[in-house]
Every structure is written in C-alpha cells, then in structure tokens.
C-alpha positions as CSV (number, residue, x, y, z in Angstrom):
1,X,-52.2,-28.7,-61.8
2,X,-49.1,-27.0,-59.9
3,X,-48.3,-28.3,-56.5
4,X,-45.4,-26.2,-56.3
5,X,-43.1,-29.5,-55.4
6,X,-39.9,-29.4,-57.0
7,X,-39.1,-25.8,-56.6
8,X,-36.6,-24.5,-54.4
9,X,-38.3,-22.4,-51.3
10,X,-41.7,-23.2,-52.6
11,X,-44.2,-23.7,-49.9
12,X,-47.3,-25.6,-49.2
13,X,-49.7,-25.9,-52.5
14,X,-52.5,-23.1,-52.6
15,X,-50.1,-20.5,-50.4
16,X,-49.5,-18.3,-52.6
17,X,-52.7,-15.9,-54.2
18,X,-56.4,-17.9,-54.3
19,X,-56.3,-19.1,-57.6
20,X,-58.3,-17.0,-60.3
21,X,-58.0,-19.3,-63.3
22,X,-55.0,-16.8,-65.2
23,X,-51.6,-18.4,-65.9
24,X,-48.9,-18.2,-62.7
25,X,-51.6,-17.3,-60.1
26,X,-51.2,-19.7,-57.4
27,X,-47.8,-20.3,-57.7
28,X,-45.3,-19.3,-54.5
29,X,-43.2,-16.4,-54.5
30,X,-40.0,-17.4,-54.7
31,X,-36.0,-15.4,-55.5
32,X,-38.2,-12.3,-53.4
33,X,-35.1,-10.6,-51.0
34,X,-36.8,-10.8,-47.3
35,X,-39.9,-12.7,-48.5
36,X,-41.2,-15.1,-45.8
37,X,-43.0,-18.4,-46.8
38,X,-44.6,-18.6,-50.1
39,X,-47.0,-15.8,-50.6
40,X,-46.4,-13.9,-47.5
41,X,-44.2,-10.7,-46.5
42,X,-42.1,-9.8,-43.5
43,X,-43.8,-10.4,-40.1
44,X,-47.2,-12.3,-41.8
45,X,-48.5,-15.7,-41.2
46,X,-48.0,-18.5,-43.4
47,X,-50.8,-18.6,-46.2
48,X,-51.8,-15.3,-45.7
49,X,-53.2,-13.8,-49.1
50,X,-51.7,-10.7,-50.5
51,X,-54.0,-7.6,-49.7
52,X,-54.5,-5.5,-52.7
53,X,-56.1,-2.1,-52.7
54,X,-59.6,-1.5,-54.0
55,X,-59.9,-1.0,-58.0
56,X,-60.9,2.1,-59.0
57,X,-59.8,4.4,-55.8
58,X,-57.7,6.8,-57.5
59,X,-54.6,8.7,-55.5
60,X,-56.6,12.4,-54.6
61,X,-54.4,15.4,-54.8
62,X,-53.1,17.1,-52.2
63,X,-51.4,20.6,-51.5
64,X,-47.7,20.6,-50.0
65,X,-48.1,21.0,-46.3
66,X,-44.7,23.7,-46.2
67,X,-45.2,26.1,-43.7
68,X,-44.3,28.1,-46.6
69,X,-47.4,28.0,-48.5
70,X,-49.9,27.7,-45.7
71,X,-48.8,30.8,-44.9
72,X,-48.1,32.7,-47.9
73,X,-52.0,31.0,-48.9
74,X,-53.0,33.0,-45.8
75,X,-51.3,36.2,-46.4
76,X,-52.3,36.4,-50.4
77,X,-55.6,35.3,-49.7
78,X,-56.0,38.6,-47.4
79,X,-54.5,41.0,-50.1
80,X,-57.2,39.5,-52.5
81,X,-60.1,40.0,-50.4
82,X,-58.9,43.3,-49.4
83,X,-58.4,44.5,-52.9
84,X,-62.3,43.4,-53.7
85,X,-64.1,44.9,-50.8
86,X,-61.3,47.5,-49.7
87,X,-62.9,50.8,-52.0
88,X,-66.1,49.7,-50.6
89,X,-64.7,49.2,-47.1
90,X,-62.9,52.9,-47.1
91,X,-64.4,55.4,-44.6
92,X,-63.9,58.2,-46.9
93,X,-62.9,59.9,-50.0
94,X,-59.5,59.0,-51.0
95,X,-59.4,62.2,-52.7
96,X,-61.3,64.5,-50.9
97,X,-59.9,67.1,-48.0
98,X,-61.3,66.6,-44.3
99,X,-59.9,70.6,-44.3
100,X,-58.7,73.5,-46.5
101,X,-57.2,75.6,-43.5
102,X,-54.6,72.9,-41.9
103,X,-52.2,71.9,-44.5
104,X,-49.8,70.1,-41.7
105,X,-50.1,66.0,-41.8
106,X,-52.2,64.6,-38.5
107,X,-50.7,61.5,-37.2
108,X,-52.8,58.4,-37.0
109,X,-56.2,59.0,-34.3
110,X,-59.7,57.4,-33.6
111,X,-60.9,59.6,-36.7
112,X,-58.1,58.8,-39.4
113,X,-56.3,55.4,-38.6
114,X,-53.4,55.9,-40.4
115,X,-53.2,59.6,-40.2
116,X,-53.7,62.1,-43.1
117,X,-51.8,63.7,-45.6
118,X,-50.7,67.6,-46.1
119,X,-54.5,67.9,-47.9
120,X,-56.0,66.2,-45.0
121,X,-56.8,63.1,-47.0
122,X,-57.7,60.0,-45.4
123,X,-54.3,57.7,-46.1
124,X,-56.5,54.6,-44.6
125,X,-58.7,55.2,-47.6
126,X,-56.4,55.7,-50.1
127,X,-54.3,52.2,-48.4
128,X,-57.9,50.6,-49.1
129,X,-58.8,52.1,-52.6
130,X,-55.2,51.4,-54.2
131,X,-54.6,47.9,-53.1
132,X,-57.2,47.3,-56.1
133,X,-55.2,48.7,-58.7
134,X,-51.8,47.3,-57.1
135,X,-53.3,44.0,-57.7
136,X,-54.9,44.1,-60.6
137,X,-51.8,45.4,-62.6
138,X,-49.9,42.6,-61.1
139,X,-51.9,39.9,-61.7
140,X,-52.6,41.0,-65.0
141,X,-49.3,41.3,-65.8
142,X,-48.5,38.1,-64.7
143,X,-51.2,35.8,-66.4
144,X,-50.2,37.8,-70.2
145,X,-46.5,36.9,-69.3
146,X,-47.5,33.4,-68.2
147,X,-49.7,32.5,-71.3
148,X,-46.6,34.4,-73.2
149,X,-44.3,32.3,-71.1
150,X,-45.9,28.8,-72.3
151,X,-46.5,29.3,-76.0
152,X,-43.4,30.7,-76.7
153,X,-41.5,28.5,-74.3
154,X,-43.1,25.1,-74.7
155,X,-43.3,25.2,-78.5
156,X,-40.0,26.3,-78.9
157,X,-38.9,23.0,-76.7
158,X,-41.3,20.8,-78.7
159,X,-40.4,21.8,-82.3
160,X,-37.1,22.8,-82.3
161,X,-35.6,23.5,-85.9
162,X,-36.6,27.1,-86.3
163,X,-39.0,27.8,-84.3
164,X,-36.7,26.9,-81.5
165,X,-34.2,29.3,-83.5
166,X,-37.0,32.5,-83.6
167,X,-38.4,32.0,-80.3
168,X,-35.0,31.7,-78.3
169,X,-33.8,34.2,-80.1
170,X,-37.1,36.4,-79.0
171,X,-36.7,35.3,-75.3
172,X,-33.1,36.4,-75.7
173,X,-33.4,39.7,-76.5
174,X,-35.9,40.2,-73.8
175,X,-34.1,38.9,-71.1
176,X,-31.1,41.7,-71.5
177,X,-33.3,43.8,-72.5
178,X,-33.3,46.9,-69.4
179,X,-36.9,46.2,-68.7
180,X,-37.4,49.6,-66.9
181,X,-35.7,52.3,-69.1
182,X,-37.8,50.7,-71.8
183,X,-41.3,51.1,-69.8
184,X,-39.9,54.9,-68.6
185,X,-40.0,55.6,-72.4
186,X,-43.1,53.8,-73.4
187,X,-45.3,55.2,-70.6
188,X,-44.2,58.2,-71.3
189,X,-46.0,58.3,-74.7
190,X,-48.9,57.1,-73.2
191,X,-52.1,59.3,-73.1
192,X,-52.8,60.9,-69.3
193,X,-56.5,58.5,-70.1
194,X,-54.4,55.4,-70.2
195,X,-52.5,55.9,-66.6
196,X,-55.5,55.2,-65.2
197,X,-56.3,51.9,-67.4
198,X,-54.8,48.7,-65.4
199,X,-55.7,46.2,-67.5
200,X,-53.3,47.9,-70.5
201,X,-51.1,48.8,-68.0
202,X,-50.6,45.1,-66.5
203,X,-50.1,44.2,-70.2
204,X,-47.5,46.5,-71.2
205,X,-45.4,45.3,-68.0
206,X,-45.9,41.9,-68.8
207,X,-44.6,42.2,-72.2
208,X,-41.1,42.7,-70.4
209,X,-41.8,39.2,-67.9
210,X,-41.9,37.1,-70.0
211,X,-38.6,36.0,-71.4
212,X,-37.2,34.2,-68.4
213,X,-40.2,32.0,-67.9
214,X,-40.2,31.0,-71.2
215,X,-36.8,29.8,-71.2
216,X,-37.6,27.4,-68.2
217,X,-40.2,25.8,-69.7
218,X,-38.3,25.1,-72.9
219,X,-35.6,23.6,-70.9
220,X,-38.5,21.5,-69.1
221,X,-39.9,20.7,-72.2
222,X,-36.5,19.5,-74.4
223,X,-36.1,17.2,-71.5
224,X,-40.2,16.0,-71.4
225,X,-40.4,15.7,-75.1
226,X,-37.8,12.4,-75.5
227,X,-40.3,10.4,-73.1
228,X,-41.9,7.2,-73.6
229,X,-45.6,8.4,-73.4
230,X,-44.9,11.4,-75.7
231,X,-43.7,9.3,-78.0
232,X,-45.8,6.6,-78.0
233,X,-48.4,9.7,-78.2
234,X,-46.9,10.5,-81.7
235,X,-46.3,7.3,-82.9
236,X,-50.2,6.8,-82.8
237,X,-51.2,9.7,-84.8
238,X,-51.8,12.5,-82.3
239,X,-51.4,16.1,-83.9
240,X,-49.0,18.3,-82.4
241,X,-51.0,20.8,-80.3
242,X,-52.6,17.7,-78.4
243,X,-49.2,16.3,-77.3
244,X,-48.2,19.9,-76.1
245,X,-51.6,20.2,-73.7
246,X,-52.6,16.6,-72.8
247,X,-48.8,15.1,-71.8
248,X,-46.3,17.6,-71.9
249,X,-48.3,20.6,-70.0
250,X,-49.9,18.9,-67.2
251,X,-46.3,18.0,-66.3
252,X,-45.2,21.1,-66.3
253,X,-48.0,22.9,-64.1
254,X,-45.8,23.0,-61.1
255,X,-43.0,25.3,-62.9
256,X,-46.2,26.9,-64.9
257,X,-47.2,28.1,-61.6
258,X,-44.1,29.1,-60.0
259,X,-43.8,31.6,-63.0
260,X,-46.6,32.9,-62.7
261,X,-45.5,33.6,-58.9
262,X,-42.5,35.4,-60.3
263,X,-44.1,37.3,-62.8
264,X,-47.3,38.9,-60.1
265,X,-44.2,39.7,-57.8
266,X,-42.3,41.6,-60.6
267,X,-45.8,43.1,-61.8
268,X,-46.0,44.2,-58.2
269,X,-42.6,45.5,-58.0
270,X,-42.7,47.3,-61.4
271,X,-45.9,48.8,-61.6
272,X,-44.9,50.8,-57.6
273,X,-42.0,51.4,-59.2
274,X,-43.3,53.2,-61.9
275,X,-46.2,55.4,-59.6
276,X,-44.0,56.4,-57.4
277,X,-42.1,57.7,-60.3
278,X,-45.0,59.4,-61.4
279,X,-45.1,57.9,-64.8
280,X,-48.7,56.7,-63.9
281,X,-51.2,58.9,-63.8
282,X,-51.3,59.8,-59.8
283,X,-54.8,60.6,-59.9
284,X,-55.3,56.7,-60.3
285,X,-54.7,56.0,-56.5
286,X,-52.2,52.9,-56.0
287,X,-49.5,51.9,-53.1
288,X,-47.4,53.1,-55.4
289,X,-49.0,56.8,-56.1
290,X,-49.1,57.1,-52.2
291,X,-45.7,57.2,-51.8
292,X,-45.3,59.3,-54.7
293,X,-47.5,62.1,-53.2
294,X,-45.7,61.5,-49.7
295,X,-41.9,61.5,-51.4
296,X,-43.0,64.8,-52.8
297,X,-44.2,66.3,-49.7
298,X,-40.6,65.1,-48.2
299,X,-42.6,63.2,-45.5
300,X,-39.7,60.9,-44.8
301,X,-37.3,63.9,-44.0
302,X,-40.4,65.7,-42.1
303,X,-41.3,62.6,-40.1
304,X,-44.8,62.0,-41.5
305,X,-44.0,58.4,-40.8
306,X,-47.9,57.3,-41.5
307,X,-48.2,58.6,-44.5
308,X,-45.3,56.4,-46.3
309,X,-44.5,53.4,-44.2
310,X,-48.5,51.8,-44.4
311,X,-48.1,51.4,-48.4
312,X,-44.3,50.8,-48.3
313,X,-44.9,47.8,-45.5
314,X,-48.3,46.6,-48.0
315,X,-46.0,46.3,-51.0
316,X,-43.2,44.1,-48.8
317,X,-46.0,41.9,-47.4
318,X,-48.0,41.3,-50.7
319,X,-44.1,40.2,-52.1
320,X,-43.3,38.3,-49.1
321,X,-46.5,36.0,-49.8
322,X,-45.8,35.6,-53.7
323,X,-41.9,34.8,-52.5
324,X,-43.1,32.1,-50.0
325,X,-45.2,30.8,-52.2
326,X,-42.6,30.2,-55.1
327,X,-40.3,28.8,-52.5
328,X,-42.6,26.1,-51.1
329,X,-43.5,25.2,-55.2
330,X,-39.9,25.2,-55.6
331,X,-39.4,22.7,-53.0
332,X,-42.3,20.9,-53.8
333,X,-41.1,20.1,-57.5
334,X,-37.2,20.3,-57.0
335,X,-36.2,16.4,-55.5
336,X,-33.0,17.8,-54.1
337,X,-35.1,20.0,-51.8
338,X,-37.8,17.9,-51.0
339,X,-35.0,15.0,-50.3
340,X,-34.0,16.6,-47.6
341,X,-36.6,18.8,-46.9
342,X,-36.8,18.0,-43.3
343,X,-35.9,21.4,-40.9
344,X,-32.5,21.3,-39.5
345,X,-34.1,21.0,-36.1
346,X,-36.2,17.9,-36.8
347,X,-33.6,16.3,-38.1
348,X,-31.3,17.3,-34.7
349,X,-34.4,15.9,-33.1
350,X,-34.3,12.5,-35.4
351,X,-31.0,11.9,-34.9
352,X,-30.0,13.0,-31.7
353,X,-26.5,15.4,-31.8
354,X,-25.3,12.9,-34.8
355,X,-25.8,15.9,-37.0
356,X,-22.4,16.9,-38.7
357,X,-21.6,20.6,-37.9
358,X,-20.8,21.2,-41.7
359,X,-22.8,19.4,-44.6
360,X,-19.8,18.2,-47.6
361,X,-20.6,21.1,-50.6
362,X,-22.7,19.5,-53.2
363,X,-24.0,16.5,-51.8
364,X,-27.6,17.1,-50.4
365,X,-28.3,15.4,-46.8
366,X,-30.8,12.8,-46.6
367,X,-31.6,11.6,-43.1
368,X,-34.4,8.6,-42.8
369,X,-35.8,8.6,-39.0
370,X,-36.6,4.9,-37.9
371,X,-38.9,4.5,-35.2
372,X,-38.1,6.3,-31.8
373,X,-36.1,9.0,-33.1
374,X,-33.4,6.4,-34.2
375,X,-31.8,6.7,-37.6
C-alpha cells in the first residue's frame, strides 16, 4: 500500500482522492504548477477532496446573448407574426376603391392609417396583405438555396476527386453568373398564372443563391473532413452519407444557418426588386408591387409620401433583422470576434483610459478584466 513517502512534494498518506480501489487513486498530486499540498488547489485546505461535477448533467445549450440577435429575434419574430395574421388583420380590401370620384391620394387619417392611393385604396391593407407574399418568397427562396447550398457544398468537400471537380465548377458559374438579368429573362417567360405563385417564385430566385453558400461550406468541410472523429468514423465502417449528417453537419450548423440568413435577405431583396419592376404579376399584392403602383403614379415627385415610404421602410427593417442576425452568428462562430467581443466601451470601462487610441492592423485585441475593473 502507497504511503506516498519517498516522493518529492508528496503529502500526508490518504490526501490526495478517497481511495476507490483503481490503480493511482490516492496518490498526491505532485509536478502540478500552483498546486498546494497534495490533493488540493489554490486557496483550499490541506486534505480537501477534489470536487467533481455530478455524472450524467450534460452542458444545455444556450443562444448568444449579442444584443445583435435579441434584437434582430425581436424584430423577425414581428414580421412573421405580421405576415400570418396581417390579411386577416387588414381593415379593408387591398384592392377595392373607398371612391370612384376622387382620384387624388388622401394622406394618412383616423379612417386610412397610412393614407390611400390615387384609386382610394387602403395602403394599410395592402402594407398588411403583402407582407405575406414578401415573406414567403424569401423564405422559400432561402430554405431551396440552403438545402442546395449543403448538398452541393458539403459533398463536394467530402469527396473531392470529381465530384469536387463538377460541383465547384457548378458553384462557379453561378456565382458570376448576373443573377438579375437572368431572372428579368426567365420571369418574363413566365405565364401571368405563375406571378402570382410564391412558392415557384421563391424557388426560381433561389436557384441563383445558392452558389456562394455552397462554396463556404466546402471550405468548412475540406477543413472538418481530416479530423480525428471523422476518421476514426470511417475507419470503423460507417458509409459515407452517415459521416456527412452525424459528424461533419452538426458542426457546421452555425455557418448552415448564417446562409440561410443571407439567402432570406437576398430573397427579400430580389423578389421587391423584381415587383417593383413589374415583372411579377402586380395583381399579387407585395411591398414590392406597392411601390411599383406608387413609382408609377410618380408619388415620390408628387409628394404622396404615405403611399411609398411605409413598404420601402418594411423592406429595410425586415433586412435590418436578417443582417443582425447573421452578424451576431458571425460573431458567435468566428473566434477572432468573439475574442474580443467585448464593446469598446466596456473594455474603456475594464481598463480604465489604458485603451490604446489605435489597435496595431491585424492583431485582434484581447483584454481580460480581473476583479474590480483591473486588468
């Protein structure tokens, strides 16, 4: 039985872990940097037993606390519930005419919030019954592009040889591809039935999204697949589409979901891009299809500020959200940015004026904050 005499630092017998009958329990800690008498840590009592945490507790997942996403969370979730209940919330008839004698704009009153348009339409109503079809398109558009985004991208990192070879070469020609001249042409082909379809239409604008996601993740991936636990995954027999979803895709969610952020905010951009064009059918009311009706009444030259700013301020607020969202993932997964992801006024505050004026180019800050504001 080990006393523990004869080693250098070695303490009183029994102070080191209660003995559990396995080989080396019992015996001091000793060659530890800062380690107090045998057993214990900085600042505990002689013979005090290690603590270790309950078995079984696993680590529970939290969401980043940026001020970024709570409140891009907040804003997004508003647009959502607005595009569910907003038809059924409209006070009137997005199409129909309060008048057929006074074919001047009203500005915004008790009766019409945001004011009407040259028909005397509601523009409240159409806001309400649009932000559906705004959102749907995007969305759609960006969970094709996504699901596009991780086959293509994520195999091609996997296999390499020539599938890497066909799918880069895919992604490639996407990504110069001008994504807008090429939906100009293709919508106009389309059948006036199928503006009105956003489903198809979120699908046809996520055909041109996908290429730059799918280039991320199959840098991600050529840099996942060389890892010990995807190898040791393949060395014991599992097939290849099992690697991809059980070890190399949960560690790519993070960058999954920022592209998915990128491609709803382009789906948003491109799909009011093309209604106010009027390559949509403008029947099919949308932010977008607002502003084309009010661009062709000239109400920004006229002054009919009401009937143009509402869906142009919508469309910058719904991308605002998406934006802030990507940039508090993007912080989240990038260690650069979450190194020193402490505001420039907290870490004034931490370190009282010893802030340089000028941070070297390259090098990211990284400030720790002891106790009392002290670095």
């Amino acid at each position: 039985m080990s006393t523990g005499t004869g080693l250098p630092g070695a303490g009183p017998p029994g102070a080191g872990l209660p003995d559990a009958g396995l080989p080396g329990v019992g015996l001091p800690v000793t060659g530890v940097p800062g380690a107090g008498p045998a057993g214990t840590g900085p600042g505990q009592p002689a013979g005090a037993a290690l603590s270790l945490p309950p078995p079984g507790r696993a680590r529970r997942f939290q969401l980043p606390r940026s001020p970024k996403i709570i409140i891009g969370l907040v804003m997004l979730g508003a647009f959502l519930i607005l595009a569910v209940v907003g038809p059924w919330l409209a006070p009137y008839n997005p199409t129909a005419s309060a008048s057929i004698t006074n074919g001047v704009p009203q500005p915004p009153s008790a009766a019409h919030w945001l004011g009407t348009t040259q028909l005397q339409q509601d523009v409240f109503s159409q806001m309400l019954t649009g932000g559906r079809s705004t959102v749907l398109v995007a969305f759609a558009a960006g969970i094709v592009a996504t699901v596009l985004s991780v086959v293509m991208g994520v195999t091609a990192g996997y296999r390499g040889g020539l599938s890497d070879d066909v799918f880069s070469m895919l992604a490639n020609f996407f990504l110069v591809l001008p994504a807008l001249p090429l939906l100009i042409v293709v919508f106009g082909f389309l059948p006036p039935s199928s503006g009105s379809n956003d489903l198809l239409i979120g699908f046809i604008i996520s055909i041109t999204g996908w290429a730059f996601g799918a280039r991320v993740l199959r840098a991600q991936t050529l840099s996942l697949r060389n890892r010990d636990y995807v190898e040791s995954a393949r060395i014991v027999g599992e097939r290849g589409w099992r690697v991809i979803v059980f070890e190399i895709l949960p560690n790519l969610t993070p960058v999954v979901a920022a592209s998915f952020l990128f491609t709803v905010l382009y789906g948003v951009g491109t799909y009011t891009a093309l209604s106010f064009l009027g390559l949509v059918n403008p029947e099919h009311w949308s932010w977008g299809a607002i502003l084309f009706y009010a661009q062709s009444a000239e109400a920004e030259i006229s002054g009919y500020w009401w009937w143009y700013m509402p869906p142009g301020f919508a469309v910058a607020f719904l991308g605002t959200a998406l934006a802030l969202l990507n940039f508090g993932i993007d912080e989240f997964i990038n260690p650069r940015l979450r190194a020193a992801g402490l505001s420039r006024r907290r870490t004034k505050k931490a370190n009282r004026g010893n802030l340089p004026r000028r941070f070297v180019l390259g090098v990211t800050p990284v400030i720790r904050a002891g106790e009392g504001g002290q670095p």
